[in-house]
ZAKE-539886 format. One record per atom (N, C-alpha, C): residue number from 1; residue in one letter; x, y, z. Coordinates in nm, 2 decimals. Layout:
// residues N
{num->NUM, residuo->a, x->X, y->Y, z->Z}
...
END
This chain:
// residues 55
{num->1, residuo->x, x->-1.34, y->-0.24, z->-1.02}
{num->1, residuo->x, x->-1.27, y->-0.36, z->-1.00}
{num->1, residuo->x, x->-1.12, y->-0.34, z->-0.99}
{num->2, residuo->x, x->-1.08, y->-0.24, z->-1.07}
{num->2, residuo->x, x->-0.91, y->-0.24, z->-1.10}
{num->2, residuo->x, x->-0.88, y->-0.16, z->-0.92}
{num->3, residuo->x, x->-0.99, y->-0.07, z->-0.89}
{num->3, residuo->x, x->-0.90, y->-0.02, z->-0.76}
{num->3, residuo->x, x->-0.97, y->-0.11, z->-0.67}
{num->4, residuo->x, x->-1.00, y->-0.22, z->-0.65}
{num->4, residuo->x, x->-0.99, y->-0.31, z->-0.48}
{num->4, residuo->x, x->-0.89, y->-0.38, z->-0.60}
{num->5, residuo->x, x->-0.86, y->-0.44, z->-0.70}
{num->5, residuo->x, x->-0.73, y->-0.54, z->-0.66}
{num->5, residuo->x, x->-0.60, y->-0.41, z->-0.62}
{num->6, residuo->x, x->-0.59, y->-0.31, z->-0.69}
{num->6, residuo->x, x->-0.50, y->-0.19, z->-0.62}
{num->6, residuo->x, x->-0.49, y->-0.14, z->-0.47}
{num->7, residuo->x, x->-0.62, y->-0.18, z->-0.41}
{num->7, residuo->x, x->-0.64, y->-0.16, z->-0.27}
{num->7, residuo->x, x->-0.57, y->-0.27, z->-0.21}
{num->8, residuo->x, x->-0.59, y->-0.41, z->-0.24}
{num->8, residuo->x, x->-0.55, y->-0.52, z->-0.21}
{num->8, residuo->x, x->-0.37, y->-0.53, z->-0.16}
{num->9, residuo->x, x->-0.35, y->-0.51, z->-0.31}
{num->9, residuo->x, x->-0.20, y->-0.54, z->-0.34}
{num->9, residuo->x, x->-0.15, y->-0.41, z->-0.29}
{num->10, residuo->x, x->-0.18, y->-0.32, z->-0.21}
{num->10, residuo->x, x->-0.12, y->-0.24, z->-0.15}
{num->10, residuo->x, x->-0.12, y->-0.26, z->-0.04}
{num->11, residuo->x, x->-0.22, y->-0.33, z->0.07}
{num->11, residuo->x, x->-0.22, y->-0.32, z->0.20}
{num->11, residuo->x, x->-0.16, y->-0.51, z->0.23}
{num->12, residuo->x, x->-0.16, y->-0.56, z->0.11}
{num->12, residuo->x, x->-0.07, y->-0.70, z->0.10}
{num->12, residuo->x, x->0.05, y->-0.65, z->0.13}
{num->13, residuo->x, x->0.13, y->-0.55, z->0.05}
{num->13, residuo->x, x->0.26, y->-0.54, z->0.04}
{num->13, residuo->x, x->0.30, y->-0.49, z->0.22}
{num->14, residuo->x, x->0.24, y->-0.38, z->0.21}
{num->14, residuo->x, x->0.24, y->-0.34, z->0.35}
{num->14, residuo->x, x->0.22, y->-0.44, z->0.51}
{num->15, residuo->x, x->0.19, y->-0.53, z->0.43}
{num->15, residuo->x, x->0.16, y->-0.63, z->0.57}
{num->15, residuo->x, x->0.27, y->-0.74, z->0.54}
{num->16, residuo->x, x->0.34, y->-0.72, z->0.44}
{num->16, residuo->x, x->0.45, y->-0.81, z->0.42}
{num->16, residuo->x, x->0.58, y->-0.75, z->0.43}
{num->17, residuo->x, x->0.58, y->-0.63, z->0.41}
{num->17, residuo->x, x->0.73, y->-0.59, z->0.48}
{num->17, residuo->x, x->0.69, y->-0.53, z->0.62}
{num->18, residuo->x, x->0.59, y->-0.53, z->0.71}
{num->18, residuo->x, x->0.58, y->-0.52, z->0.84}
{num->18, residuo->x, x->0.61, y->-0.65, z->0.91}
{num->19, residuo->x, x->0.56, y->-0.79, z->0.85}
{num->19, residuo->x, x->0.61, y->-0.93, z->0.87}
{num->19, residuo->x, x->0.73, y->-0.96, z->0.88}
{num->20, residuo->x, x->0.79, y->-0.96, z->0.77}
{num->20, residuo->x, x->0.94, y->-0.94, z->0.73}
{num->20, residuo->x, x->1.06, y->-0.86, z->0.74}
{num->21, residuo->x, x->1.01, y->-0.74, z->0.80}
{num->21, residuo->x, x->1.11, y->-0.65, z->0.82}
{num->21, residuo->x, x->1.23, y->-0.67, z->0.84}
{num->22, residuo->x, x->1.29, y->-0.83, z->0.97}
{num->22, residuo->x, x->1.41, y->-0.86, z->0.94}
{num->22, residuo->x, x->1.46, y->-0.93, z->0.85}
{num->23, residuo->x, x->1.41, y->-0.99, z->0.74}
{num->23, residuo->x, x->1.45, y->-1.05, z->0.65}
{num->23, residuo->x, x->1.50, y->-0.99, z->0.56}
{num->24, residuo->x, x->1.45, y->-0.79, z->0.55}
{num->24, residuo->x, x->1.50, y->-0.75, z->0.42}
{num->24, residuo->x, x->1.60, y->-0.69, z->0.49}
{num->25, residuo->x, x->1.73, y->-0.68, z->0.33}
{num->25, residuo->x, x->1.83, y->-0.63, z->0.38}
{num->25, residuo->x, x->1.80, y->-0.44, z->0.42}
{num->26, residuo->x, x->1.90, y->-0.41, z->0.47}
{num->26, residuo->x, x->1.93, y->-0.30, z->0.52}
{num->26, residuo->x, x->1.90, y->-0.16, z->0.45}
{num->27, residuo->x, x->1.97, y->-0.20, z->0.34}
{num->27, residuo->x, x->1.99, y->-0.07, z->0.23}
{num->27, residuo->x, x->1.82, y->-0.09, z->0.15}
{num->28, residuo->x, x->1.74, y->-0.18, z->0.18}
{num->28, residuo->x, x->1.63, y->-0.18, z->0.08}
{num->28, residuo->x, x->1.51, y->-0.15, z->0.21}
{num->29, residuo->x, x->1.49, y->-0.12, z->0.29}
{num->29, residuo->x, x->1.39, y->-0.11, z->0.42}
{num->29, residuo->x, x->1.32, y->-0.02, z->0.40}
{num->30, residuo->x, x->1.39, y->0.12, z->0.39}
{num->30, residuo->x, x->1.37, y->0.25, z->0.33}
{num->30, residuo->x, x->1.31, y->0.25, z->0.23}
{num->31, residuo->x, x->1.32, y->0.24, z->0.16}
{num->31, residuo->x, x->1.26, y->0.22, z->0.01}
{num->31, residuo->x, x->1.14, y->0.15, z->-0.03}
{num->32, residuo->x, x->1.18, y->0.03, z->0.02}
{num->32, residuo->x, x->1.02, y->-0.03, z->0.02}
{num->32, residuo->x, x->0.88, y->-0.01, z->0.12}
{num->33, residuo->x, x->0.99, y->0.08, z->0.23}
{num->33, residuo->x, x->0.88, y->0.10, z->0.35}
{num->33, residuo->x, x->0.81, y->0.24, z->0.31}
{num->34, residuo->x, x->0.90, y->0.33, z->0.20}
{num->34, residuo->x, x->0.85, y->0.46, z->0.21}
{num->34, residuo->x, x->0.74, y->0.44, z->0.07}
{num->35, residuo->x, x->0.74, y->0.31, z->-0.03}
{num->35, residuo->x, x->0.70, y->0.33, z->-0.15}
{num->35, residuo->x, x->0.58, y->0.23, z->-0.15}
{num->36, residuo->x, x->0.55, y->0.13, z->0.01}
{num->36, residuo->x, x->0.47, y->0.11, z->0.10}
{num->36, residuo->x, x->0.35, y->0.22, z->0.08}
{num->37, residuo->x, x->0.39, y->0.28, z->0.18}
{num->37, residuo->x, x->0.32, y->0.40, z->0.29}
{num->37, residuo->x, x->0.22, y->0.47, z->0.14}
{num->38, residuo->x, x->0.32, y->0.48, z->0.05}
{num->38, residuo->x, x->0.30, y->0.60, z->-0.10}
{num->38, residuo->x, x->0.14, y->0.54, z->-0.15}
{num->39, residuo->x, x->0.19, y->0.39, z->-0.13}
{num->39, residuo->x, x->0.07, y->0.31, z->-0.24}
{num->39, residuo->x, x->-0.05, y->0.31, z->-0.15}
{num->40, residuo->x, x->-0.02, y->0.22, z->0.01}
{num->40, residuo->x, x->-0.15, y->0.32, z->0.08}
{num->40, residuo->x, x->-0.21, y->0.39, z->0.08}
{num->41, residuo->x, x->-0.14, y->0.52, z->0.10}
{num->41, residuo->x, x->-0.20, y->0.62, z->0.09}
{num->41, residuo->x, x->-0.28, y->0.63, z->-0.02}
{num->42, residuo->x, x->-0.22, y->0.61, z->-0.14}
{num->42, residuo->x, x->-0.28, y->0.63, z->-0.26}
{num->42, residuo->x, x->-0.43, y->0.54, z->-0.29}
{num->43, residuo->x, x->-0.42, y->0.45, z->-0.24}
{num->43, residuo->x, x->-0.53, y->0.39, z->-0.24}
{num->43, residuo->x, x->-0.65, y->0.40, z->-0.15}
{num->44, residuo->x, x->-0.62, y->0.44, z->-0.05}
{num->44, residuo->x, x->-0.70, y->0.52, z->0.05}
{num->44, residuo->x, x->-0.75, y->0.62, z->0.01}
{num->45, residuo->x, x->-0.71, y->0.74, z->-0.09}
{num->45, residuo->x, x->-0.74, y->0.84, z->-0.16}
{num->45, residuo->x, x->-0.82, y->0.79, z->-0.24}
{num->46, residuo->x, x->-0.81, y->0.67, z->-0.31}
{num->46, residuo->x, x->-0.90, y->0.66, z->-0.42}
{num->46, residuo->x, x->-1.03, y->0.60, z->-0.40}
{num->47, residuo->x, x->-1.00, y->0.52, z->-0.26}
{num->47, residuo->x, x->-1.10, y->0.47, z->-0.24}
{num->47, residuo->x, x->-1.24, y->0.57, z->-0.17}
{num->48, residuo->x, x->-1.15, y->0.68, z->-0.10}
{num->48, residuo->x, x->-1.27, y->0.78, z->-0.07}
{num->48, residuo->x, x->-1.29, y->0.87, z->-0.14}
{num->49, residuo->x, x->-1.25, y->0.90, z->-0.25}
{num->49, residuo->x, x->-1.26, y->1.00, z->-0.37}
{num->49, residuo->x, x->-1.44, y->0.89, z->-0.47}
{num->50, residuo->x, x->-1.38, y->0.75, z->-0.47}
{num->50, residuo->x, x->-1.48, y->0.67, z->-0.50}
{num->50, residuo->x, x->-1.61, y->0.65, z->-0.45}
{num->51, residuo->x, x->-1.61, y->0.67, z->-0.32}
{num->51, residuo->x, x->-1.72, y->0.66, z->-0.29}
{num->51, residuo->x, x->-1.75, y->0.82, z->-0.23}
{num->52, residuo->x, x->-1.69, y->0.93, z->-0.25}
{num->52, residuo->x, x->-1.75, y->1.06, z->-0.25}
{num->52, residuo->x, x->-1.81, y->1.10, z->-0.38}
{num->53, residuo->x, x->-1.77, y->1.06, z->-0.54}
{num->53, residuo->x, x->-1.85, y->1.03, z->-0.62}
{num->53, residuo->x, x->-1.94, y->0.94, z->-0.67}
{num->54, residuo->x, x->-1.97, y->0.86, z->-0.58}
{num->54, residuo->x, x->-2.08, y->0.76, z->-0.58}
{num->54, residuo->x, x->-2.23, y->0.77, z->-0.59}
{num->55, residuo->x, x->-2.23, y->0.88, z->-0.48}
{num->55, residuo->x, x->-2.34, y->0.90, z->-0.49}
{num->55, residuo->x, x->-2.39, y->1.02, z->-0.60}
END
């Protein structure tokens, strides 16, 4: 349960500073777009690490 809401709220965030991109300021783009990508990823890992131990 804890990793799809973690799946969720990562591929939310990521679809919210790809929406928004011009809204955020300058100096913060970087940062949220790299710490984005991080949680993706991370969640994509977990999710097939989960179902590689599933069976």
């Amino acid at each position: 349960m804890e990793l799809a809401v973690f799946t969720i709220v990562a591929f939310v965030l990521g679809g919210v500073l790809i929406m928004n991109r011009e809204r955020i300021p300058e100096r913060l783009r970087r940062p949220l777009a790299v710490t984005a990508v991080f949680l993706i990823a991370a969640a994509f890992v977990m999710v097939i690490a989960r179902f590689m131990t599933a069976g």
